[in-house]
C-alpha positions, 0 to 999 in steps of 0.5 A: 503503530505505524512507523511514522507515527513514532516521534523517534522516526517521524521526523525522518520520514518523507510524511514530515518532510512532504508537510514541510515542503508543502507548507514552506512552499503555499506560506512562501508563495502567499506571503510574496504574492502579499508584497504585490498585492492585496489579501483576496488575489494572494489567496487565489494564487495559495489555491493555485499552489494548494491545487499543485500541491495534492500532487506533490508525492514521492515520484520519479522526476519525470513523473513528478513534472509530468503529473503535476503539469497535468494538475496545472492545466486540468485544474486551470481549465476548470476554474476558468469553465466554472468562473466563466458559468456562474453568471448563469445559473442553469449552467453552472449547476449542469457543469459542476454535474459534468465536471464532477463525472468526468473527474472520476471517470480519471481513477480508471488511471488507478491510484495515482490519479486520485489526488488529481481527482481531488484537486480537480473537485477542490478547486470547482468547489472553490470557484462555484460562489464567485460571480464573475465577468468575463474580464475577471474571470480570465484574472482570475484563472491566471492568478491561478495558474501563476500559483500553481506554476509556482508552486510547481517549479518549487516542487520540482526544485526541492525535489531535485536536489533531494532526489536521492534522500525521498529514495532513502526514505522510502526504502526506510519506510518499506524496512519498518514494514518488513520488520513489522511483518516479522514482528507477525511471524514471532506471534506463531512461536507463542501459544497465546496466540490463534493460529488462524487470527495470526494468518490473517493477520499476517495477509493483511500486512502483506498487502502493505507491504507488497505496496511500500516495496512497489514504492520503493522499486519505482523510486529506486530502480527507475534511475541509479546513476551515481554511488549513493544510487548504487548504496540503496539500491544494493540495500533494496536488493538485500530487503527483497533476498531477506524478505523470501528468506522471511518467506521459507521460515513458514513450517507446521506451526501446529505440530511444532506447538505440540511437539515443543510445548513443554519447551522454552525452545518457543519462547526463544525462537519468538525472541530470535524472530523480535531481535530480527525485526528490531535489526532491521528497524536499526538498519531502516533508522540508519538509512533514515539518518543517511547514516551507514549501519552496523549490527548491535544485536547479538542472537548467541545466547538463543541460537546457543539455546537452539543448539542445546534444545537440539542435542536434547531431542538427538539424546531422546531420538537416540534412546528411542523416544519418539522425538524424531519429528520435532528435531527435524522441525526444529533444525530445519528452523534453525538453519532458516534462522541462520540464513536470515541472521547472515541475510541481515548482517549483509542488509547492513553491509549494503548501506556501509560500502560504495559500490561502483556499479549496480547489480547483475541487472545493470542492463536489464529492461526494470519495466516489468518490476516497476508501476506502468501507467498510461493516460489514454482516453480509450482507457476511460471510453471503455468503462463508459458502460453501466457494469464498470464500477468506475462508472458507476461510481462516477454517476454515483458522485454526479448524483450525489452533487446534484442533491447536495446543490439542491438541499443547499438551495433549499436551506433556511439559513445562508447555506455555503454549497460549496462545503456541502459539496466539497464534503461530498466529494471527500468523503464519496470514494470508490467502494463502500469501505473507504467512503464508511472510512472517510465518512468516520474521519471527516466527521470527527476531524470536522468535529474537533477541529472546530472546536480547536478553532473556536478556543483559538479564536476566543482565546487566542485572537492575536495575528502571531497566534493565528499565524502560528497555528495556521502554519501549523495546520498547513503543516499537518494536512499533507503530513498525515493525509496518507498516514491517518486521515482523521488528523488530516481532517482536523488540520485542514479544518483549522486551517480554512477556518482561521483563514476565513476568520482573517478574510471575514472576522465578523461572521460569528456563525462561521464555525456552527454554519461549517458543522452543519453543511459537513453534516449534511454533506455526509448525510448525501455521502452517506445516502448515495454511497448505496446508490449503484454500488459495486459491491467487492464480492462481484471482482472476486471471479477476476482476481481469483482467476488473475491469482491463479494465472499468475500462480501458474507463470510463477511455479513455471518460473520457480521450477526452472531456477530450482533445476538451474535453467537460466543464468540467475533469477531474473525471471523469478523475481519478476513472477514473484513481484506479480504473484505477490502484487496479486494476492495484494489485490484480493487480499486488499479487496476481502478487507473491503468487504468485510466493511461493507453491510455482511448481506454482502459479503461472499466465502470469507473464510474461503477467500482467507484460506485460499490466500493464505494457500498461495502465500504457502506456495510461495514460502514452500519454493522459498524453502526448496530454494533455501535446501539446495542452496544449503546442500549445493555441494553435495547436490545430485543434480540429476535424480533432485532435478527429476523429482522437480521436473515431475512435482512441478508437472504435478502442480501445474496440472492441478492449479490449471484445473482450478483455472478450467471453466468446469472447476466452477460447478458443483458438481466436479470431482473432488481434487486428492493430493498427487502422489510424490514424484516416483524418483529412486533416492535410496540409490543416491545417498543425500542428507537433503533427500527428506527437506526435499520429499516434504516441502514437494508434498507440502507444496503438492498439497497446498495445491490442491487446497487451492482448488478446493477454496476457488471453487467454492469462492465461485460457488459462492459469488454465484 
């Protein structure tokens, strides 16, 4: 279950806090505006608020303003072109088609431009029924605007003085993840559990959390100007330390089950792994709370366990049982969960101290660890062509709002196009998951909140009630709109609803007649989301290619911090944050289409195995960096620094030759594993010597693995 979804944590979280903001702020403004005017003007100004207020999101201040402002003067334009084309019929048909194109056009800005593209389409559905003159329709767009500068300038404000709590929560949001991703990790010590399902299960929360630690760095590291600055953002440089840590436990989980089977040393490694994960909730509570964090979970009776299952297996390699592979496994476990239980006691340390000043990176360019986005119109002209999927999709929603006026136009009975339409755009989304997803959701949330609406009204048809459960409503839309949209959708039923019922109490129909054009809407969803489709297995070539060259820079960069070039892990830390950004994005795009119809879908488990080859890139370097740090002080510099220099030669060649054109046809020679890098250890004496040779031939291997599945994925597509 989702974090926020837990009542012990949901009122701590910025999802509440954003309800709240948001329903202060559109009641605020409508019930000032009622001091002044009558019902009908103080709900065009709760639009113009309620338009600002799909912007409003956890963002940099800067951005913030700059966003919002851009929804302001966008969505202003808008009601004005709109109120001043409904006279003319022709017209206002023909604009809504434009508008509707050229608002999606907006999401080659990437995500954060989709709540604009939202607001945008709400409010030329709101202004589509209104027939205007050119007087009023000028009024009309400025008390519009008037709203919708109010409701910026209050945003801002809150935002302002609860600048560094957003950070707070965002970074507790990015800890309930990383300790939900451990939860995945304990999985693999019990037997009950598949191996496989559990890999995939664990790459599926990766990408999540790959996106909750981007949040968190855009808010954390783009301004630390203060002691409470530097408290989270110490405690955000602890996550990331822990989190690879996290990544260096992955090891041989088969042979470790068969090796240990008969032993409880199992199920006690799945309870260090479950005591972790709950460790780290306390320390995201904490934060949560504005609180310091002070560890309460003792691990000695298991690491006590560990050490005693230990000896044994020592007992049986020295009698000469044939237990020497399990021991090696076992310690090596052991060690890994030391360093995380040190790892987390320092996370907690983090958010005790006041620190003076940040870390090593105080004047360092944090661009490349933070989200880039540019508003350039050369951005959208290049995707006026008919292989882009934006621009497919943009034609797509264009079409699909052309039916959706036409079959209003046609229905018996007084149909609201405006629904119709307003329906369509909320559920036609980019690729056909998300449209199946939003379809199931809006149909449901429609349903319900209906429902809800009609008891209310025949049962609880007073003003406070109604008032009551509308504040309620505004309460819950923004609350659960990016935790579970299908609440959302309930929410904002009840709330429109019982809005209309207090404008027009008499219209008896109000209720059915909204069914029944979500229905239709839908239905045109539905039909069009077919139409000039994109399907995922079609981006598969660009992210394989995009992983693999990322890959590349990150070994480049890994090797260069294990033989100790450069002055710290800067460097790396940028060519992880990559790698990890792009498995984010296939693997978001393999959960895409494994919704989409499965005539349509291309090399599943290939494109599973290939992700999960990479991620065990990533935990092999881990692991080496975790061995030498171990080992640093009896380190033979010079002979381990070979053996690297010559392994990582190895693994650039073989991912390059994944990354050649000739890797895509059939008929290239299969790949073998590099031999392991001819370096005399017998000469220099070093405990570490194995734990090195090992993961260099894990990691040689996984390489190779590499290659096979991208060619086949390319196979595949093509």
């Amino acid at each position: 279950m989702h974090y926020a979804l837990n009542l012990r944590t949901f009122f701590y979280s910025h999802y509440f806090y954003l309800g709240l903001r948001f329903a202060a702020g559109l009641v605020g403004v409508t019930l000032i505006t009622l001091q002044f005017a009558d019902m009908a003007t103080a709900m065009t100004v709760c639009i113009g608020a309620l338009c600002t207020a799909l912007m409003d999101m956890p963002s940099p201040l800067r951005h913030k303003f700059n966003e919002m402002s851009a929804s302001v003067l966008l969505c202003s334009a808008v009601t004005l072109l709109i109120s001043l084309c409904a006279p003319v019929h022709w017209l206002l048909m023909s604009m809504l088609v434009a508008i509707s194109f050229l608002a999606c056009m907006m999401v080659v800005y990437g995500k954060k431009s989709m709540p604009l593209q939202l607001a945008t389409l709400f409010i030329m559905t709101m202004s589509m029924e209104h027939d205007m003159t050119v007087r009023e329709s000028f009024i009309h767009t400025g008390l519009f605007t008037l709203g919708a500068v109010a409701y910026l300038a209050y945003a801002m404000g809150i935002s302002w003085i609860l600048r560094h709590r957003i950070k707070q929560q965002v970074l507790a949001e990015a800890l309930f993840e990383l300790a939900a991703y451990i939860d995945i990790k304990a999985d693999f010590y019990d037997t009950r559990y598949n191996l496989t399902e559990q890999f995939n299960k664990l790459v599926r929360h990766q990408s999540l959390l790959a996106d909750r630690q981007q949040a968190s760095r855009d808010l954390i590291l783009r301004s630390h100007q203060n002691s409470k600055d530097a408290i989270v953002v110490q405690t955000h440089v602890c996550m990331l330390d822990l989190y690879e840590l996290i990544l260096s436990t992955h090891t041989d989980y088969a042979q470790l089950r068969v090796h240990l089977a008969d032993s409880p040393v199992l199920k006690t490694l799945h309870d260090l792994a479950y005591k972790a994960a709950r460790d780290i909730e306390s320390v995201a509570y904490d934060v949560t709370r504005k609180k310091a964090s002070y560890p309460e979970i003792s691990y000695e009776s298991e690491l006590d366990a560990i050490e005693a299952e230990l000896a044994s297996l020592q007992r049986r390699v020295d009698e000469g049982k044939p237990a020497q592979e399990a021991l090696a496994v076992l310690r090596a476990q052991r060690n890994k969960v030391r360093a995380i239980i040190k790892m987390i006691v320092e996370l907690h340390r983090a958010s005790q101290k006041v620190y003076d000043s940040t870390p090593f990176w105080v004047d360092a360019d944090m661009g490349p660890f933070l989200s880039q986005q540019k508003y350039e119109l050369r951005m959208i002209l290049s995707h006026l062509r008919l292989d882009s999927p934006i621009f497919r999709f943009s034609l797509r929603v264009a079409m699909a709002i052309s039916v959706g006026l036409a079959v209003a136009a046609w229905l018996p009975y007084a149909a609201h196009s405006y629904w119709i339409v307003l329906t369509i755009v909320i559920i036609l989304k980019p690729s056909f998951s998300m449209t199946k997803q939003r379809r199931s959701d809006r149909i449901v949330g429609t349903i319900v909140g209906c429902v809800i609406t009609a008891l209310i009204i025949k049962y609880l048809n007073y003003p406070a009630a109604i008032l009551g459960f509308l504040i309620l409503s505004t309460v819950a839309t923004p609350t659960f709109i990016y935790l579970r949209y299908r609440y959302a959708a309930i929410a904002v039923s009840i709330m429109i609803l019982l809005q209309m019922h207090l404008i027009a109490p008499g219209n008896h129909d109000l209720i059915m007649e909204r069914l029944i054009d979500t229905f239709i809407g839908a239905a045109v969803a539905t039909a069009f989301s077919f139409v000039l489709a994109s399907w995922e297995y079609q981006s598969l070539p660009r992210l394989i290619r995009e992983v693999l060259g990322v890959n590349l820079r990150y070994m480049q960069a890994s090797f260069d911090l294990l033989q100790g070039k450069g002055k710290d892990d800067f460097a790396y830390r940028i060519e992880r944050k990559r790698l990890m950004d792009s498995l984010a994005a296939l693997s978001s795009a393999l959960v895409r289409m494994l919704d989409e119809p499965a005539r349509k879908q291309r090399a599943v488990e290939d494109i599973n195995l290939f992700i999960v080859q990479n991620y065990l890139l990533v935990a092999h370097v881990a692991a080496l960096r975790s061995i030498l740090r171990r080992h640093q002080k009896e380190l033979p510099t010079a002979p381990v620094n070979a053996m690297l220099n010559e392994s990582h030669e190895q693994v650039v060649r073989t991912l390059a030759q994944a990354l050649a054109p000739q890797s895509a046809s059939p008929a290239s020679e299969p790949a073998t594993a590099p031999a392991m890098a001819a370096v005399d250890t017998a000469s220099v004496p070093w405990s570490g010597w194995p734990l090195v040779q090992r993961r260099i031939r894990l990691l040689q291997a996984d390489a190779v693995k590499i290659i096979v599945h991208s060619e086949a994925i390319v196979r595949n597509v093509a």
